[in-house]
N, C-alpha and C positions, 0 to 999 in steps of 0.2 A: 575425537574421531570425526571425518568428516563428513557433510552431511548425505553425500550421495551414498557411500560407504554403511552409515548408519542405517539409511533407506534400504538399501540393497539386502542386508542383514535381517531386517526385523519388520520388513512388512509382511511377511507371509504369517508371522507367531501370530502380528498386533492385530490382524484383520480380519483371525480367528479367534478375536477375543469377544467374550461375551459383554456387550455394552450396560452401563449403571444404568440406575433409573433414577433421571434428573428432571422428574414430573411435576415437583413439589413447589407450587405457586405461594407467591408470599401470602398473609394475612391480607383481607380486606378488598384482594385484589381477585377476577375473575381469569380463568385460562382467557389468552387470547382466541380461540377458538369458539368460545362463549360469547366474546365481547362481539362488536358489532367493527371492530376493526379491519376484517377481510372482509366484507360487506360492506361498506366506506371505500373501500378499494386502496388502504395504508398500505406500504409497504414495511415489511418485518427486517428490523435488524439486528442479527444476534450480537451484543457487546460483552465483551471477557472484561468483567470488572475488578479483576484482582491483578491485572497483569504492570499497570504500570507503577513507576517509581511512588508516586506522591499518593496512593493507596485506592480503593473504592470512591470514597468524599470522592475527588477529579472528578472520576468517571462518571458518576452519577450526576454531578455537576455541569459536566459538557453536556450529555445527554437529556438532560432538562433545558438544558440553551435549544438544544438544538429542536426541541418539542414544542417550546416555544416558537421558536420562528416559522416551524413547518407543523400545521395542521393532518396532515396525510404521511405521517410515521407513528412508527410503533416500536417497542423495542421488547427483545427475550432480555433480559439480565442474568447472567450466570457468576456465583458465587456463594457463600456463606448468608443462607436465608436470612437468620436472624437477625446479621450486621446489615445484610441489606434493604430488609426491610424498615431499618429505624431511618437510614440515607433516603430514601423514596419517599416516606411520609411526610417528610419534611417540602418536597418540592411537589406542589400542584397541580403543574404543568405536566407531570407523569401520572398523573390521578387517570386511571382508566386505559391508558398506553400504554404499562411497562407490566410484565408478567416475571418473577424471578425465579430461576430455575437453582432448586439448592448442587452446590459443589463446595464440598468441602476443603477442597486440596489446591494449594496455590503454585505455576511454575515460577520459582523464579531463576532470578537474571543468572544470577551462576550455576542452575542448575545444566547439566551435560543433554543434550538432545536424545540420546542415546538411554539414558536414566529414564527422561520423559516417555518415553516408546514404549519403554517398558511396566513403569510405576503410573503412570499420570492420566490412569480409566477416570477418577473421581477428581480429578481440576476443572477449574472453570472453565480453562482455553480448550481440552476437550470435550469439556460439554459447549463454548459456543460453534466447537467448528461442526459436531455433530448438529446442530438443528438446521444448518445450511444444506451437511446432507440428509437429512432425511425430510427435506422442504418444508421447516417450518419459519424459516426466513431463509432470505434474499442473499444477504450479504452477511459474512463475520467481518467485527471489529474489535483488533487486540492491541494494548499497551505493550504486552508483553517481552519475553525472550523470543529474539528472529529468529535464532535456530532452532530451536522446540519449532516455533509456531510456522516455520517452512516444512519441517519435517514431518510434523501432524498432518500440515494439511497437503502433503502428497499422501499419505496416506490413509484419511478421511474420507478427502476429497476425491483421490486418484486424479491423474494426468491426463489431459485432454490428449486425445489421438494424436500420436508426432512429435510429443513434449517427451523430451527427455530428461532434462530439469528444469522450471523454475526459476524465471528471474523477478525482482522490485524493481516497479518504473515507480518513480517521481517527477511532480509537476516543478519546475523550475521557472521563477520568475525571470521573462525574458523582452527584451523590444523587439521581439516578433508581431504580426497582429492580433494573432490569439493571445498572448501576452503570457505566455506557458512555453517553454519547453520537455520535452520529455527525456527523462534521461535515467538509464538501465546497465548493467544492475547495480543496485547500490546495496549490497550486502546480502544478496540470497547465497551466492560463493563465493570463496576470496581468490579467487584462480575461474580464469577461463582462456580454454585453447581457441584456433581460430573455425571451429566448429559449432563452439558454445557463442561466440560473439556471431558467426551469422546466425543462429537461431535469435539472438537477442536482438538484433537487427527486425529480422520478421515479425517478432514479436511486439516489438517497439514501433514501428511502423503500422501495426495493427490498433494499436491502444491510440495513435493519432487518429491514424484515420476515423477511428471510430467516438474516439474521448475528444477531441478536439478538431474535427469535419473536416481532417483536413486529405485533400481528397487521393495528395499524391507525396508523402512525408517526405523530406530530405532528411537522410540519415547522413552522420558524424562519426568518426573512429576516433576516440578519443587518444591523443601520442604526446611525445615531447615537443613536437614539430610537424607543418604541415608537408616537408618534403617528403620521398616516398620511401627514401632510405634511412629514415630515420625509425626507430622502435626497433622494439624485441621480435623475433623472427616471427614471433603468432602472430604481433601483429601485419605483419609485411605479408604474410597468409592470407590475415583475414581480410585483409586491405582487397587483394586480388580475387577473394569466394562472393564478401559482400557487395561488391560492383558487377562480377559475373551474373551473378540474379536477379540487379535490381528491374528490369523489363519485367521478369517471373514473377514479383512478387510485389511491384505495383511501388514502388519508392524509386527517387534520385538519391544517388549516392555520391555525398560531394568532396568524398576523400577523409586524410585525415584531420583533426581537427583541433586545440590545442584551449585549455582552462579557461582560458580568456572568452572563447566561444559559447560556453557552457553558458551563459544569458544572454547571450547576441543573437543576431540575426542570420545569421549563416547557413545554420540548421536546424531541423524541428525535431530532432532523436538524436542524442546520446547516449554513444554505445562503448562502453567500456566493463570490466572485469569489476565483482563485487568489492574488492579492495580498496580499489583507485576510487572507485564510485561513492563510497563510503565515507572515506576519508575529506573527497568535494563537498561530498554533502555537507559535511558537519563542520568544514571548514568556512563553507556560505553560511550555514546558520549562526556561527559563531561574528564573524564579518559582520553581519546584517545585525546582530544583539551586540556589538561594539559600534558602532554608525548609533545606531540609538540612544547608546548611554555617553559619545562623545557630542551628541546635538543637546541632547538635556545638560549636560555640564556646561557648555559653550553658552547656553542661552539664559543658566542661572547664572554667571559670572557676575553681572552687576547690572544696575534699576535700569541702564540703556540697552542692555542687551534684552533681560525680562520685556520691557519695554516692546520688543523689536518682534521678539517671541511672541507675542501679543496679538500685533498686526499680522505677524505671519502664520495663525494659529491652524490658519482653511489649508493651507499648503503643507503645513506640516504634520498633519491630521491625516492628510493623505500618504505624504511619503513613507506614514511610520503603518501605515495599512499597506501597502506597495511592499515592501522589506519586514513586515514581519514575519517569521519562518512561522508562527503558528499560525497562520492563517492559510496556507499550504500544505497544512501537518496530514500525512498520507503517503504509505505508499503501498503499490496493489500491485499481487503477487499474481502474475502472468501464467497464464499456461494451467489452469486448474480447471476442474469439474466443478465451479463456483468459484466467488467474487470472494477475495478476502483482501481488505485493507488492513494493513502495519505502521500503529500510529506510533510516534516519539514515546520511549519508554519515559522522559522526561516530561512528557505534554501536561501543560494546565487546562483548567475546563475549554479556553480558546481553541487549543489545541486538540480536544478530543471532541468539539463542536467541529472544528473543520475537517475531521478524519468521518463522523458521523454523514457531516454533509456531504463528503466526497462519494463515500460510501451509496448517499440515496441516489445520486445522480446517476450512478454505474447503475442501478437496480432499476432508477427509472428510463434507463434507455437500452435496456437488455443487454448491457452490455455482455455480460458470460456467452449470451447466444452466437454475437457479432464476431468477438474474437474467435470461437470457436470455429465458425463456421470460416473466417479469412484464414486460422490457421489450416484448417484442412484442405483449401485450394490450395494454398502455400505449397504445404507439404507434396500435396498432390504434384505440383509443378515440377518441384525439383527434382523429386525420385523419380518424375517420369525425364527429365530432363539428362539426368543425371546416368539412368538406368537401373539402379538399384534400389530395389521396391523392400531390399530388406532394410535399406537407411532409416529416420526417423531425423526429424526436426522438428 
């Protein structure tokens, strides 16, 4: 079913349900409310520990990186007290930081979003996205199922004013100056008309400017081709709604724009349908984890090549940090009443350290407030522009 459908249907049951009590702090460890950690001035971040591929260990594992590097974090942990409390004892660097919130029930990847709506009060992923709302952290961070975990959290969370669905922006390594591109959606829907691409536009244009300063974004359609008759008739649409607003809504729009773009300099927002986006994505990361394993082959071939690899050790230290897809692992889900980042259900601890880190960043520059507040001029704009104040974007 899909996921607007599924929304439509069963937020009114889910929102009258009576919520678990997921109170229950590991062994040894004190409520964060206790600790001296909001007093310190940490920022809280709720992590769903059961959601990705390679089990709790990862998660707990990123998450320990990531307490290390950064002094001024804290984290909820939501999952199976028991198993997680033996994972946390083990790492130090969470000694005093990490409170575990019991959840017995795990989503996974094959489970129907629709299923989750209905069964999934006692999961982890619903208990992290509830402490976001009920403010006892900042930001949710999930491994997990994107469908489940889009769909919870329009319903959690609810939709910021003018949001009508929901898109994932990702930071894409680019020779831009910022050295990030941003680019949306990448699997919150696998279909969008040329209504949903300018929302994702505005959208996308908002998360620069505010995620990356940049003051006035150049947005991207992503096509087969940059001429104007090229694409499917949405896009030829949306070509002509997302250039009409750009004055309104504070971006240059520099047309469409074609795969090869997607890490150049051209543009600072790519805007494309959850499908198409989806599909880039995991075709760059795959790209970028074959580069890697053809320069490691290439340089063990023999004693002059080793050799060679040797001298060039600084350089190549660098390029395999520049292109590695976990080091980017994040993508944050636009348009919500809170901050939720969606790491690789595949992530290793690197990967759920850089979804953590992403995560503190959004939290320590308000972000939720920023976007909010840019979408509601936004919006403002266009319906007044437009005339029809019964519209929404």
């Amino acid at each position: 079913m899909p996921i607007a459908k599924s929304w439509q249907l069963l937020t009114k049951s889910i929102w009258t349900k009576t919520q678990p009590d997921f109170s229950v702090t590991g062994t040894g460890m004190k409520p964060l409310g206790d600790q001296s950690n909001q007093s310190l001035g940490r920022i809280v971040i709720s992590v769903d520990a059961m959601g990705g591929d390679r089990g709790p260990a990862t998660v707990v594992a990123g998450i320990s990186r990531s307490a290390k590097e950064n002094p001024d974090i804290a984290f909820l942990l939501h999952g199976p007290k028991d198993e997680l409390e033996k994972l946390v004892a083990k790492r130090p660097h969470l000694a005093g930081r990490c409170e575990i919130r019991d959840a017995s029930d795990v989503v996974h990847m094959e489970d129907k979003p629709s299923h989750v709506m209905r069964h999934g009060q006692d999961t982890s992923m619903w208990s992290a996205l509830d402490a976001v709302r009920n403010g006892e952290a900042t930001v949710c961070v999930s491994c997990g199922n994107t469908g489940a975990l889009m769909l919870l959290s329009m319903v959690r969370l609810r939709k910021l004013p003018g949001v009508i669905r929901p898109a994932i922006a990702v930071l894409w390594p680019s020779r831009n100056p910022q050295g990030f591109n941003v680019m949306l959606d990448v699997g919150a829907d696998i279909r969008a008309d040329e209504q949903d691409l300018l929302r994702y536009a505005v959208m996308g244009a908002s998360y620069a400017r505010n995620g990356l300063s940049i003051a006035r974004p150049r947005i991207g359609l992503l096509n087969v081709g940059t001429e104007e008759h090229k694409g499917r008739a949405e896009l030829k649409a949306a070509h002509d709604l997302i250039a009409a607003h750009a004055d309104k809504a504070a971006y240059d729009f520099v047309g469409f724009v074609e795969g090869g773009d997607i890490p150049g300099n051209r543009c600072d927002v790519i805007i494309t349908d959850g499908f198409t986006g989806n599909i880039a994505l995991k075709t760059g990361e795959g790209t970028a984890s074959l580069i890697g394993d053809l320069l490691k082959e290439a340089f063990a071939f023999s004693f002059l090549s080793k050799f060679a690899a040797l001298l060039a050790l600084g350089s190549l230290s660098r390029l395999k940090k520049r292109i590695d897809p976990r080091r980017v692992n994040g993508g944050v889900f636009l348009g919500l009443n809170g901050t939720v980042v969606k790491s690789h259900g595949s992530a290793d601890a690197t990967g759920v350290a850089a979804a953590v880190g992403l995560a503190f960043r959004l939290a320590q520059n308000d972000f939720s407030d920023k976007i909010a507040a840019r979408l509601a001029l936004a919006t403002a704009q266009i319906e007044a522009e437009a005339g029809t104040e019964g519209q929404t974007l």
